[in-house]
C-alpha positions in Angstrom: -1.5 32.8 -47.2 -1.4 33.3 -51.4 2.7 32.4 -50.9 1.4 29.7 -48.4 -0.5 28.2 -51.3 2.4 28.1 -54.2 4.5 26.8 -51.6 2.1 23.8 -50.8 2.0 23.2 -54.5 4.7 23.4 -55.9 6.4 21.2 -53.2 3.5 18.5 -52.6 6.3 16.0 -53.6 8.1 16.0 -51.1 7.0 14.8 -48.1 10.0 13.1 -46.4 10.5 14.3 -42.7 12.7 17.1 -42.4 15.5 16.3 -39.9 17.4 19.4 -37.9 21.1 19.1 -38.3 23.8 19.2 -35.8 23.9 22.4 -34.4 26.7 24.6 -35.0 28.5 26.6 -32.0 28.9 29.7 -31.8 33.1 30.6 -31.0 33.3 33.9 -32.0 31.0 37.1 -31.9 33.5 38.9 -34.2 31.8 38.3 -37.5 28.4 39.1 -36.7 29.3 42.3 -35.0 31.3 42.8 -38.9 28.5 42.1 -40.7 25.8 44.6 -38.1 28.7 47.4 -39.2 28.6 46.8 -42.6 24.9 47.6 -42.5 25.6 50.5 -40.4 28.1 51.4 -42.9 25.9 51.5 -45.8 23.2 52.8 -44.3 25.1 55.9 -43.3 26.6 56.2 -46.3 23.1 56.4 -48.2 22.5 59.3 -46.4 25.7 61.2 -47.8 25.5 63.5 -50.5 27.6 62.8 -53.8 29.6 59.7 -52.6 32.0 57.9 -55.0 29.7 55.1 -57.3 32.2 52.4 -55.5 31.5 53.3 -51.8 29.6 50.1 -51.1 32.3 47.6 -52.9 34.7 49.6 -50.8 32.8 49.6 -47.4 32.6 45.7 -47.9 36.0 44.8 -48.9 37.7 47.1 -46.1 35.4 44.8 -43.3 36.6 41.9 -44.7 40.1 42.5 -44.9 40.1 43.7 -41.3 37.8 40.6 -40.3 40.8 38.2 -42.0 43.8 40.4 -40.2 41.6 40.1 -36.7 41.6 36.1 -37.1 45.1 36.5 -38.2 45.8 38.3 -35.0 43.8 36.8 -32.9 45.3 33.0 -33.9 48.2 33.7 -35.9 48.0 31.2 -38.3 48.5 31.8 -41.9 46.5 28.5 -43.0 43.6 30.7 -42.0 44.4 33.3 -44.4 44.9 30.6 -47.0 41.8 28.9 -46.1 39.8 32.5 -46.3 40.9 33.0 -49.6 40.9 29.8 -50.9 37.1 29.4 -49.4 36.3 32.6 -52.0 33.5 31.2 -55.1 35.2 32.7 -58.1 33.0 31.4 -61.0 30.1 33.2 -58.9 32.3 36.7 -58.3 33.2 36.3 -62.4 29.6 35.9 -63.3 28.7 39.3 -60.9 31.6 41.0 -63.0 30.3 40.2 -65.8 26.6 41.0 -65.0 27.6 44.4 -63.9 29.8 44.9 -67.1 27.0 44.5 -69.2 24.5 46.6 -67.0 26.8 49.4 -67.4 27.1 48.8 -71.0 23.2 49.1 -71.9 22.6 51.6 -69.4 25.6 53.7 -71.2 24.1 53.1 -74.9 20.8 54.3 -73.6 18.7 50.8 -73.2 17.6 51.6 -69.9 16.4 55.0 -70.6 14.7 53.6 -73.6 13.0 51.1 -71.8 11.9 53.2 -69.3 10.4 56.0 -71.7 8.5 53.6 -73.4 6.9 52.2 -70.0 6.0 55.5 -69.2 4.7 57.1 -73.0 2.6 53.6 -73.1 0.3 54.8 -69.8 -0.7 58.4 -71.2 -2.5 60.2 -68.9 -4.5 57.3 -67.2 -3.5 57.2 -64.0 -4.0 53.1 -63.2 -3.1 52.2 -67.1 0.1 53.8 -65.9 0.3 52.6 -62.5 0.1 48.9 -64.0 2.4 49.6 -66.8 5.0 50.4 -64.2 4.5 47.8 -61.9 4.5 45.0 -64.4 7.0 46.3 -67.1 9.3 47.0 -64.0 8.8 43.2 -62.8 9.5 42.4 -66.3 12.9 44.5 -66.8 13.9 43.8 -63.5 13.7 39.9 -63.9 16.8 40.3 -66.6 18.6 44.1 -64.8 19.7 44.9 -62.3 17.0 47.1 -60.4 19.5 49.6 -59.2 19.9 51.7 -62.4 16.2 51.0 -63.3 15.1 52.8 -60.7 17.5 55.3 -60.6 16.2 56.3 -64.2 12.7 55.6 -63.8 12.3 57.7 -60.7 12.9 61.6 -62.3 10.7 60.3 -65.5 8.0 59.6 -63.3 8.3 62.9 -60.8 8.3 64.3 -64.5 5.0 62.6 -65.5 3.0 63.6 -62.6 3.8 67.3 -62.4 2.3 67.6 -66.1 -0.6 65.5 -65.2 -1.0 67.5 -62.0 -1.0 64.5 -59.0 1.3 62.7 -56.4 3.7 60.7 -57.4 3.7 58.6 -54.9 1.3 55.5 -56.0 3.8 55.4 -58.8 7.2 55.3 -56.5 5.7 52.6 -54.6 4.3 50.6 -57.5 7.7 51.1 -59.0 9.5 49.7 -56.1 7.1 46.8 -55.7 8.0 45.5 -59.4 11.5 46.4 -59.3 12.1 44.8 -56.4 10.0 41.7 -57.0 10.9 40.9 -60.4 14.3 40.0 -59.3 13.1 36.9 -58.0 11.7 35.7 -61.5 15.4 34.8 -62.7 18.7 33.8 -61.4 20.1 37.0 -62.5 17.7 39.2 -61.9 19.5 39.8 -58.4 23.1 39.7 -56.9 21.5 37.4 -54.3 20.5 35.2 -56.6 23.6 34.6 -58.4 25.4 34.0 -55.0 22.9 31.4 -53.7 23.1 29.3 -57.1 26.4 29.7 -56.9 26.3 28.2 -53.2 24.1 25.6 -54.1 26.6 24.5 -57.1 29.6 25.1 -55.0 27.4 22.2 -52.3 27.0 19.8 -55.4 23.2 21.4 -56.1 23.0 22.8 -59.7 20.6 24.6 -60.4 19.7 25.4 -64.4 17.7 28.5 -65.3 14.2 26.6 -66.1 14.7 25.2 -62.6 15.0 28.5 -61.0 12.0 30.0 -62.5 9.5 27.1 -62.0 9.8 28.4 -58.2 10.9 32.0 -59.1 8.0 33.0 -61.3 4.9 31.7 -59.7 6.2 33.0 -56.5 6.7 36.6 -58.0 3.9 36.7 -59.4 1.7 36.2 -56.6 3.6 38.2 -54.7 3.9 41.4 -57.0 0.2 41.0 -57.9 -0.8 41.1 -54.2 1.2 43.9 -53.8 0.0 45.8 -56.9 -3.4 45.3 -55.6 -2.6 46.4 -51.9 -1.0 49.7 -52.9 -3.9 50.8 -55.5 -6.8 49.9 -53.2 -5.5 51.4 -49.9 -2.8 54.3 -51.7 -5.0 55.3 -54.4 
């Protein structure tokens, strides 16, 4: 209902009727049964011990190459090939490259850990001061990182935190989880997904500036983190 709301105002403008498009038909089942196994794919591969850091690039690219040799197959034209490739958003995988470049570089130096120590020595021994420290510095941090390594450093800190302080971590894992994950949405690279739908949109003639992003971004996040910050203290705690 609360996402209801910031929907209703922030788009009271426009009130043109919304007209459904030609439908497209579906000709092949091939790439939807691609894409279910690549989710199979990862999931399974979450579940193995001490796989290599580029497994999920891997998993991905080795589907798509065998999706483009099946249409090869299947039709044997090369223009289909050439149209694959040629149908690939650079500027959006450069700007991804780069994204991840400089994650790794301030997760290297030591930002991340920094960041996350300081989150964590700011709550002291108050359980809530340090519930809401974690859920709102992590929608913070995540709105500007990625979430992945975040996490992956914030999680042992905060196992860490609550065997000295004697209680279950997990009001903390789930508060974690709830900024991390919603504090993506503030920016348009605070998430991979992000980047690839403003790179869709300018690929379709849409841009879309930073400002523009976040005048939907933000007042969406925020509702939504702060219902679910409430949620998980009143019916976890």
């Amino acid at each position: 209902m609360e996402l209801k709301s910031i929907a209703l105002i922030l788009f009271h403008k426009y009130t043109q009727p919304v007209e459904a498009g030609k439908k497209t038909e579906v000709k092949e089942m091939f790439p939807t049964i691609a894409l279910c196994g690549i989710v199979v794919c990862l999931i399974i591969a979450s579940f193995i011990p001490n796989t290599p850091s580029v497994i999920n690039g891997a998993i991905c690219m080795t589907i798509a190459v065998i999706c483009v040799l099946y249409d090869y197959v299947k039709k044997r034209e090369k223009l289909n090939i050439i149209h694959a490739f040629a149908s690939v958003d650079i500027e959006t995988l450069l700007v991804l490259c780069g994204l991840f470049v400089v994650i790794r570089g301030i997760t290297d130096v030591g930002l991340i850990d920094d960041a996350a120590s300081l989150i964590v020595n700011a709550g002291g021994n108050n359980l809530f001061v340090l519930y809401t420290i974690i859920v709102w510095g992590s929608v913070l941090f995540s709105a500007f990182i990625d979430n992945i390594p975040y996490v992956a450093t914030m999680l042992p800190i905060l196992t860490s935190i609550t065997a000295l302080l004697g209680i279950e971590p997990y009001v903390l894992y789930f508060g974690l989880l709830t900024g991390a994950t919603l504090g993506g949405n503030i920016t348009p690279i605070g998430a991979s997904a992000n980047i690839t739908a403003v790179g869709m949109l300018k690929k379709g003639g849409h841009d879309v500036s930073f400002g523009d992003f976040m005048k939907i971004g933000l007042p969406f996040t925020l509702v939504a983190a702060t219902t679910g910050y409430l949620f998980i203290w009143i019916f976890w705690h």
